[in-house]
C-alpha positions in Angstrom: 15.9 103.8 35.6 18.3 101.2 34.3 20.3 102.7 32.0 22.0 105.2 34.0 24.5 104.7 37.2 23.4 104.7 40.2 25.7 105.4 43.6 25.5 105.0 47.5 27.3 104.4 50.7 26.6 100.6 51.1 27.7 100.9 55.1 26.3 101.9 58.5 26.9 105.7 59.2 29.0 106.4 61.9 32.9 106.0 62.4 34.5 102.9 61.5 37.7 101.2 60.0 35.9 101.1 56.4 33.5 102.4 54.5 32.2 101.8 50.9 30.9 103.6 47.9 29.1 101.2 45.9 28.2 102.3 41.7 26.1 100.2 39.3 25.5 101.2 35.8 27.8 101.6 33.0 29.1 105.1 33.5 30.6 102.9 36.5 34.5 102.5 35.0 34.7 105.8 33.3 33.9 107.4 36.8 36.5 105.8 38.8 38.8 106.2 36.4 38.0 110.2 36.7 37.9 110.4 40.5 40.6 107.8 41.5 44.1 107.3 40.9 46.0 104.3 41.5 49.5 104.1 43.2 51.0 102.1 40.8 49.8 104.0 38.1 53.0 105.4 35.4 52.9 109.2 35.4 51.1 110.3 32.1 49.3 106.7 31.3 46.2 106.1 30.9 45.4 102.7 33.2 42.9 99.9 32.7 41.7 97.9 36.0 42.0 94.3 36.3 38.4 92.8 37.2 38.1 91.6 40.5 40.9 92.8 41.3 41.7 95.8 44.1 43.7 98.5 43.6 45.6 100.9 46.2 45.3 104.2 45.1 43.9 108.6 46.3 40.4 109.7 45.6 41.1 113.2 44.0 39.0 115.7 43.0 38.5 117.9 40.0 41.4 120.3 41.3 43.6 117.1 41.8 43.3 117.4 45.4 43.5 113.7 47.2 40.3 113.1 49.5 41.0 109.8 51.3 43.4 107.4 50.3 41.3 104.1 49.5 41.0 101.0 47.8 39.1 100.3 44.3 37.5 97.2 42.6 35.9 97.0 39.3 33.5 94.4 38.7 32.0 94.0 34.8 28.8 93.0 34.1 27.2 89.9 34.0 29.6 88.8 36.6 28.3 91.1 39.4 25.9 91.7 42.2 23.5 93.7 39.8 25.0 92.3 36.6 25.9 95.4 35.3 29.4 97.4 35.8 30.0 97.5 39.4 32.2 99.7 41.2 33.3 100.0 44.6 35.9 102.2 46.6 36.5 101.1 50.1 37.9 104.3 51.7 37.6 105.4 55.7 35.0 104.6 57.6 34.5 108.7 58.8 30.8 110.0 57.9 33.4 113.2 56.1 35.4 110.9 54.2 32.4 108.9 52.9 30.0 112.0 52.1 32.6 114.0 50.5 33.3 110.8 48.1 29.9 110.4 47.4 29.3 114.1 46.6 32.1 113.4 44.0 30.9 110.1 42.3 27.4 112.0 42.1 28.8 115.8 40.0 30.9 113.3 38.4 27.5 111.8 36.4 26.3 109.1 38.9 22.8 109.6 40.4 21.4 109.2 43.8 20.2 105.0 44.2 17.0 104.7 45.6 16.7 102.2 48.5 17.0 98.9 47.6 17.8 99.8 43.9 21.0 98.0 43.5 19.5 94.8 44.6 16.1 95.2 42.9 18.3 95.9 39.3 19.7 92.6 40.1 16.5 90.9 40.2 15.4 92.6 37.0 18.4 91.9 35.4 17.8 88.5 36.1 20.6 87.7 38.8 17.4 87.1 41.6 14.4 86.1 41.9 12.2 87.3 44.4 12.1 85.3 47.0 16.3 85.7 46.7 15.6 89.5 46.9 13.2 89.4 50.0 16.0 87.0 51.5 18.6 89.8 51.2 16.5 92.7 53.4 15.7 89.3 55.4 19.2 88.6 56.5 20.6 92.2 56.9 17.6 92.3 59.9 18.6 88.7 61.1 18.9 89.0 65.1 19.2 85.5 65.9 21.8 82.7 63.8 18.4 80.9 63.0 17.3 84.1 61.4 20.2 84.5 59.5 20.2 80.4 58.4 16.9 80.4 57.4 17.6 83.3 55.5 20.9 82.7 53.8 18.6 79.2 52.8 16.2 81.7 50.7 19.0 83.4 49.5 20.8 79.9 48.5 17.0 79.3 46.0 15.5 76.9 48.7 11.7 78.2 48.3 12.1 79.3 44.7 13.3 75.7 44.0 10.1 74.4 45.9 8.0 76.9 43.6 9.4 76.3 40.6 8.8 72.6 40.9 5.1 72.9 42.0 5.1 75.5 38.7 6.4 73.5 36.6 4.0 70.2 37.2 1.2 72.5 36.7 2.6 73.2 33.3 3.0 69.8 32.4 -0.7 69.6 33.2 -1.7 72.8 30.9 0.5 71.6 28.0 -1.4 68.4 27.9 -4.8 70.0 27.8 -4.2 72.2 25.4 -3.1 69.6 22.9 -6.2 67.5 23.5 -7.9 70.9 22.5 -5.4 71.8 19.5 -6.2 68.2 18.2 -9.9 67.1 19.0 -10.5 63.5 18.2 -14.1 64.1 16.8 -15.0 65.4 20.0 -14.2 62.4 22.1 -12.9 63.5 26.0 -9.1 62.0 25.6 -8.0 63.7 28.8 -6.7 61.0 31.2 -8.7 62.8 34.2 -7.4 60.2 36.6 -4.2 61.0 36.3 -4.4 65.1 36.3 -6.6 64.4 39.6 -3.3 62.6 41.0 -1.0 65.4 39.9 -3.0 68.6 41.2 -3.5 66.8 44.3 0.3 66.1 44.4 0.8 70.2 44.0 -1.7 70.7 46.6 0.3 68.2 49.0 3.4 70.3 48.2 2.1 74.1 49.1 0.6 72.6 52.3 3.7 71.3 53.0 4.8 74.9 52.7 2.3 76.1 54.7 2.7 74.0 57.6 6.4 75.0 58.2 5.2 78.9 57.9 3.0 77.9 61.1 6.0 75.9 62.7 8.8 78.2 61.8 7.1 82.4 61.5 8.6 82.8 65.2 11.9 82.1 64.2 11.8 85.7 61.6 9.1 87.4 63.6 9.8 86.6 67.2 7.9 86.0 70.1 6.0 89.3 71.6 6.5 88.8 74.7 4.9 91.1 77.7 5.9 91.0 81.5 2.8 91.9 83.6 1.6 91.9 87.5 0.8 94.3 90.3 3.0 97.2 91.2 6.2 96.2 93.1 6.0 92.2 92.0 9.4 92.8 90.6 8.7 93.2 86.6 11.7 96.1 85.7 14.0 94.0 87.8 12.8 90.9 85.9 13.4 92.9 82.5 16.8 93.9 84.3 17.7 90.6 84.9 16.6 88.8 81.2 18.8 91.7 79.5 21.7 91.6 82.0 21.6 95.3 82.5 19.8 98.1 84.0 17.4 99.1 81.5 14.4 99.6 83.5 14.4 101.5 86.8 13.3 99.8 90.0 12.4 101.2 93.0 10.4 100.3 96.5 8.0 102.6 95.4 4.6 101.2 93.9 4.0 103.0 90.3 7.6 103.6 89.1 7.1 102.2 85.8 4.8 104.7 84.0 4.9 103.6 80.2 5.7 100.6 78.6 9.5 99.7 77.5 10.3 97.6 74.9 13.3 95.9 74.1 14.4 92.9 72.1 16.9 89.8 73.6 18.0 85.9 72.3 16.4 83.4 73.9 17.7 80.0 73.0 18.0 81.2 69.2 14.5 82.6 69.2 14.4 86.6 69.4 12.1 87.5 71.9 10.5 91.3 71.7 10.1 91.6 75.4 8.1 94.4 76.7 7.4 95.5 80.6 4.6 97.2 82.0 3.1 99.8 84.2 1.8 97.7 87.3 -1.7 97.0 86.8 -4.3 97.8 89.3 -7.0 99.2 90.4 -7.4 102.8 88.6 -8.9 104.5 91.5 -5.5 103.7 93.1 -3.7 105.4 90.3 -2.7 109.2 89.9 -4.2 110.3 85.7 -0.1 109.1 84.7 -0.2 105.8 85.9 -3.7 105.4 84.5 -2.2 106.1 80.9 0.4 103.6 81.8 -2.6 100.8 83.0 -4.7 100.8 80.0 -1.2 100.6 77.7 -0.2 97.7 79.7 -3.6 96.2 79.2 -3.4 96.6 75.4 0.0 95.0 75.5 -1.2 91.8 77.4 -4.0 91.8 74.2 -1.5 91.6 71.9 1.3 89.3 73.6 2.0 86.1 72.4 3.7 85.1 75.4 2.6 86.3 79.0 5.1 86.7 82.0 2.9 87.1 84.5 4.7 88.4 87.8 3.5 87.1 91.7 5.1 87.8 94.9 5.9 84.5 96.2 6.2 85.6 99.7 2.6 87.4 99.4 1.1 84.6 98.1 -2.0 85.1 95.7 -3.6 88.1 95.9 -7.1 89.4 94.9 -5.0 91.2 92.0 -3.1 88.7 90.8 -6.3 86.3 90.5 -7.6 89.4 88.0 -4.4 89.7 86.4 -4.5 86.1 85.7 -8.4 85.9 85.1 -7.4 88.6 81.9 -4.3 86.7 80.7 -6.8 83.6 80.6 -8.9 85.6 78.2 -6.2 86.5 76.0 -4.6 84.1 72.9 -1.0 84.7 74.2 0.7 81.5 76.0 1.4 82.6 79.8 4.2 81.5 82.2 3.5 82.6 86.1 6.7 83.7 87.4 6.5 83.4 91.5 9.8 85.7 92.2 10.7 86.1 95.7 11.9 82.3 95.5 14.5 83.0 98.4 11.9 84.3 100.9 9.4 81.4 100.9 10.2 77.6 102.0 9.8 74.4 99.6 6.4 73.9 101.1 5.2 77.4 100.6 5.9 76.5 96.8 4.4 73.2 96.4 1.3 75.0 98.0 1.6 78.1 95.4 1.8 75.1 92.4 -0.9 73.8 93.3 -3.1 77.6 94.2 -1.8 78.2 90.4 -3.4 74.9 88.8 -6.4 75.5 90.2 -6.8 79.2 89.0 -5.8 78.7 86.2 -4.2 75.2 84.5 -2.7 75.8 81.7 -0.3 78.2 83.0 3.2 76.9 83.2 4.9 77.9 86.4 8.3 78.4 87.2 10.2 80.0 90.5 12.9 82.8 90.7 14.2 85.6 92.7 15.6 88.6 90.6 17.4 89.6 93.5 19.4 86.4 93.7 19.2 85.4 90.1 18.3 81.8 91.6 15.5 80.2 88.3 16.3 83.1 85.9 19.1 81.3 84.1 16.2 78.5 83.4 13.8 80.7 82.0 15.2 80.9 78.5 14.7 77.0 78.7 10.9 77.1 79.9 10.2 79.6 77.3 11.8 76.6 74.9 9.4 74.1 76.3 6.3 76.5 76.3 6.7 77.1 72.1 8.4 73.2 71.0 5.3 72.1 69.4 4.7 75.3 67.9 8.5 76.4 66.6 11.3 74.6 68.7 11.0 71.7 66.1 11.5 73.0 62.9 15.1 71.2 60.7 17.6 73.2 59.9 16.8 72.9 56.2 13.2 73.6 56.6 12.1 76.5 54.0 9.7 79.2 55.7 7.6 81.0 54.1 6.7 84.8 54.6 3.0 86.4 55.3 3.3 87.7 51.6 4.1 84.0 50.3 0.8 82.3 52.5 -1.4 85.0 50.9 -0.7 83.9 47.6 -0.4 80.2 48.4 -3.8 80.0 49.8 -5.5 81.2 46.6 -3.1 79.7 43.9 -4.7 76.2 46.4 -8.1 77.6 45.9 -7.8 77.7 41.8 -5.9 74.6 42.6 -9.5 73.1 44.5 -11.4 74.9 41.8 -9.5 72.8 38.4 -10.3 69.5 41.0 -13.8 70.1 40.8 -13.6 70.6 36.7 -11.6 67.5 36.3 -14.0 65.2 38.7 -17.4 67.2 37.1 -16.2 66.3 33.6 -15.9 69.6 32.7 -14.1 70.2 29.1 -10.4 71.0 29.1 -10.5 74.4 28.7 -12.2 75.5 32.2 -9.6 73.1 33.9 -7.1 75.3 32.3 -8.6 78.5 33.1 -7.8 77.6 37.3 -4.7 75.8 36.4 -3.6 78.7 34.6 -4.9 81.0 37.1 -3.0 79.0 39.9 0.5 78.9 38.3 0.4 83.0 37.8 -0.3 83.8 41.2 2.8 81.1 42.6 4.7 83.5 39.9 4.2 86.4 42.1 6.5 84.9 44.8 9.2 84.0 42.3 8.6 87.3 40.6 7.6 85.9 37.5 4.3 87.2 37.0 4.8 89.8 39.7 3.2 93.6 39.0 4.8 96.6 39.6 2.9 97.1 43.0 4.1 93.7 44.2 8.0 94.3 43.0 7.7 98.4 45.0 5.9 97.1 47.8 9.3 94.2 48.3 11.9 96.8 47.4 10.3 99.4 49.6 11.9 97.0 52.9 15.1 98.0 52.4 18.1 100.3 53.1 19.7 102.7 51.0 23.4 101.1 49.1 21.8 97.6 49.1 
């Protein structure tokens, strides 16, 4: 609970030039005063640390023994990270070092902080809202820049900002209705209905702005699932191999080597694409019980994918598998981009032949030519993948705010109360039911600023992140 001082290791585990120890709460000063002594510090005299300011000094413990030499900073509240006391010592990055000065801080009267805590008491304390909070946890899992920028925006107040204004209009609206109902003039209707139609539909305007960049932009913080399928020996793993410039996958002459599905995740032309390859698929009957596993999990992938690499052997031409391959990515919702590898074994003719094979089974494919062997097309691909997703995602402006799945769900009904106070307004309803959706409207945009948020909203936000953050 607030109150009390909470402590953490605020860096990765593992060995490394730094690590810090991170306390919030206002036991904060009189604990690093008790653990840590400063260099400078005159033999007998009590010291007082300058605020922002970092001091060289030896963790000690109880005994006086020194447990890392390290570097301390003491932060006062308001002007903090949590706005309360802050303290951090910056010591060695060993896993020893960093426990064994945790252990301390803790017997010293510092609890345990939960994950996420020291950024959720700075939200209740006022120094974030919530969208700033999900922002944080947003850009710690960043793997792309355009991640981190759209992300660092959030962080900056870009869709609070946008909320806030859309909040505010609506209160405009409710403070002039409920004068017209504090102040009846004989029960004449002095509500100018024209121009409250004008500003809802203004508000509505403005969250479907909001909504239309979470359909351009989602890929950019969820990524592109991307699956790479075919028929045994097409030359998927080496594909995989060759998008992840390393030997992840293993690839062999022999039909069936990939069993299961691997996933891994690379940067495609600032878009982080979750690329997974699959178990050849064919004919089960074909397949010893193993490989059958690995079939029906590479069919469930292709279900799920959002982008298809379907894998041919250009120098086989089409086979009666690849037109059922391709018959099931035509059922699927995922985009799909035929990949004839083999490039180097076939002539220009053979491929203007294979184009054309390809539009016929199936047109909207896109189509592009390589040979994972010689790397000839592969450097390309990050570029078709661009072309495949531009009207969907390549197009979004740096400055464009985007919105989380959390954020549409509460858009879409603060529009329908939104729809709702329309329909009062035009049907001449009194003031007070156009309040009632107005009202209704500006709570729910409260629980993405945090505002009117409950307690299951603020856990279920907080619950994202890591432990010292």
């Amino acid at each position: 609970m607030i109150g009390d001082t909470i402590a953490a290791i605020s860096t990765p585990r593992g060995a490394g030039g730094i690590g810090i120890i991170r306390l919030s709460g206002p036991y904060g000063l009189p604990i690093l005063k008790q653990v840590f002594r400063p260099k400078q510090k005159k033999q007998g005299a009590d010291w007082q640390p300058t605020p922002r300011e970092l001091i060289l000094g030896w963790v000690c413990d109880s005994l006086g023994v020194v447990l890392d030499e390290a570097l301390a900073v003491y932060m006062p509240a308001p002007h903090s990270y949590t706005r309360e006391d802050v303290v951090e010592i910056q010591c060695h990055g060993g896993s020893r070092s960093l426990d064994n000065i945790l252990q301390l801080v803790l017997s010293s009267g510092a609890r345990l902080a939960l994950p996420g805590e020291f950024t959720q008491r700075a939200f209740l304390n006022g120094g974030l809202d919530l969208t700033q909070a999900e922002a944080v946890i947003d850009l710690i899992e960043a793997k792309t820049a355009k991640e981190g920028k759209i992300a660092a925006q959030q962080l900056a107040g870009g869709l609070k900002d946008k909320i806030e204004a859309v909040s505010d209009g609506l209160l405009d609206i409710i403070a002039g209705i409920e004068g017209d109902i504090d102040y009846p003039d004989e029960g004449v209707d002095t509500l100018n209905r024209s121009q409250m139609t004008v500003d809802v539909e203004k508000a509505i305007k403005q969250l479907d702005i909001l909504l239309a960049q979470r359909e351009q932009g989602k890929i950019y913080k969820e990524g592109i699932r991307a699956v790479i399928v075919g028929r045994p020996n097409v030359g998927k793993s080496s594909l995989m191999n060759a998008l992840l410039r390393e030997e992840r996958a293993i690839v062999t002459d022999i039909a069936g080597t990939t069993r299961d599905t691997i996933e891994e995740s690379l940067n495609v032309k600032g878009i982080r694409l979750i690329l997974t390859d699959t178990a050849g698929i064919r004919e089960e009957e074909q397949a010893d019980a193993v490989e059958r596993i690995g079939i029906a999990r590479s069919r469930e992938a292709l279900r799920s994918a959002q982008l298809i690499l379907a894998v041919i052997d250009s120098a086989a031409g089409i086979t009666p598998e690849d037109r059922e391959i391709l018959t099931q990515c035509r059922q699927t919702e995922g985009k799909t981009l035929l990949l004839c590898n083999k490039m180097d074994l076939i002539t220009a003719a053979q491929m203007a032949f294979l184009r054309e094979m390809v539009q016929d089974i199936y047109p909207e494919a896109s189509v592009a030519f390589i040979s994972t062997l010689t790397g000839d097309g592969c450097e390309r691909l990050g570029d078709v993948i661009q072309e495949i997703f531009t009207t969907n995602c390549m197009t979004v402006p740096d400055d464009a705010t985007i919105i989380s799945a959390r954020h549409q769900e509460i858009i879409l009904r603060a529009k329908d109360y939104l729809r709702d106070s329309l329909d009062a307004i035009t049907g001449g309803l009194p003031g007070d039911f156009i309040a009632v959706d107005l009202q209704g409207a500006w709570r729910k945009l409260g629980e993405i600023t945090g505002k009117t948020a409950g307690q299951d909203i603020i856990d279920r936000v907080f619950s994202r992140f890591c432990l010292g953050k």
